[in-house]
N, C-alpha and C positions, 0 to 999 in steps of 0.2 A: 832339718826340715821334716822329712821321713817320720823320723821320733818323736815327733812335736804333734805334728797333725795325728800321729795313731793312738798318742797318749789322750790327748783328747777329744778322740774318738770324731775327728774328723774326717776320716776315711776310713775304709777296712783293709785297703791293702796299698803300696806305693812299689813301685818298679823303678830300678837307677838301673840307668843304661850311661855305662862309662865311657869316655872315649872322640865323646861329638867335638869336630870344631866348627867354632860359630863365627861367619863375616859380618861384620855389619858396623852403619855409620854410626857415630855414637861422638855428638856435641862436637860436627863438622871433620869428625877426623875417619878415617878407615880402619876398622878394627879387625884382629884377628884371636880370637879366644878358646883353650883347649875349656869346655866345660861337662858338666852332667847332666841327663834329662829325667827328669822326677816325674815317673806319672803315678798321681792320686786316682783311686776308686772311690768313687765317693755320691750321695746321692745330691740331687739340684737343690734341696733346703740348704745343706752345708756348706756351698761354694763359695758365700762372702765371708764367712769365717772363717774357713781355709786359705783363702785369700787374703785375708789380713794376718792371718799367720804366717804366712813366706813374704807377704810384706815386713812383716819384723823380724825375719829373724835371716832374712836372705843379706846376705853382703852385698849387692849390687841395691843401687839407686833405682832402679827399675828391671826388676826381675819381670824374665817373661811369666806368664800366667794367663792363659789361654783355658778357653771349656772344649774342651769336644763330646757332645751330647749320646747317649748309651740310646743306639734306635732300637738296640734289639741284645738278647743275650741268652743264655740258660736260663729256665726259670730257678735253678737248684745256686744260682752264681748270683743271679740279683735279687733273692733271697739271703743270700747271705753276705753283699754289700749292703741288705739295710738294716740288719740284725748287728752285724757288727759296728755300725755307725749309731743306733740306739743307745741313749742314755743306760749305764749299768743301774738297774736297782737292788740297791742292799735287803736281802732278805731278812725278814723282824726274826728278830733273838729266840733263842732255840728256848726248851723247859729249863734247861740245866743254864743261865743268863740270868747273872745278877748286877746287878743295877749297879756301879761307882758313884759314892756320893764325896763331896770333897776335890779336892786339887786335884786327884791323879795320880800323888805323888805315894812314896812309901808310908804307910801309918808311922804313925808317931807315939812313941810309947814314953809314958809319964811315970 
C-alpha cells in the first residue's frame, strides 16, 4: 500500500506503526485481529484516489480508511507535502538530444 500510493505520488510520506490489535464485529461475529496502521501524508485533492488505492490493493473487504484533516503544521512540512504529491514534469531534451526515429530497437544493417 505504502509503495503504491508514493509511486503515484499520492502522498509524500506514510508511517506503519506495527503491532496494533484490532476488536471488532465483523458480519455478526466478534473479532480479534493482530494488524498495521498506515498513515498517509497526503493533500485533500488526492484522498479519493488514494482511497481507491488501498481499496484495491488492501486484502480486507473493508479496509479502514478514515481522513483526519491537517489544521495546522510547519510551513517548511506542508510545503513539502504538496511538492512532493505534485505531478513530476520531465524536463525538455537537453542540446546534445537526438530524436529516435523507428521502433526503438537495434538498427538493422543491410
Amino acid at each position: 500500500l505504502a509503495a503504491a500510493a508514493l509511486d503515484a505520488r499520492q502522498c509524500a510520506c506514510t508511517q506503519i506503526v506495527p503491532g496494533l490489535e484490532s476488536h471488532y464485529r465483523w458480519k455478526g461475529t466478534l473479532e480479534c485481529s493482530r494488524e498495521l496502521l498506515v498513515v498517509f501524508k497526503t493533500r485533500r485533492a488526492l484522498v479519493r484516489a488514494l482511497e481507491r488505492t488501498v481499496s484495491r490493493l488492501h486484502p480486507y473487504e473493508v479496509p479502514q480508511f478514515v481522513v483526519i484533516p491537517i489544521e495546522g503544521g510547519s510551513k517548511a512540512y506542508l510545503a513539502w507535502i504538496d511538492a512532493e504529491t505534485r505531478p513530476v514534469k520531465t524536463p525538455p531534451p537537453g542540446p546534445n538530444h537526438r530524436a529516435r526515429v523507428g521502433g526503438g530497437g537495434p538498427a538493422s544493417t543491410s
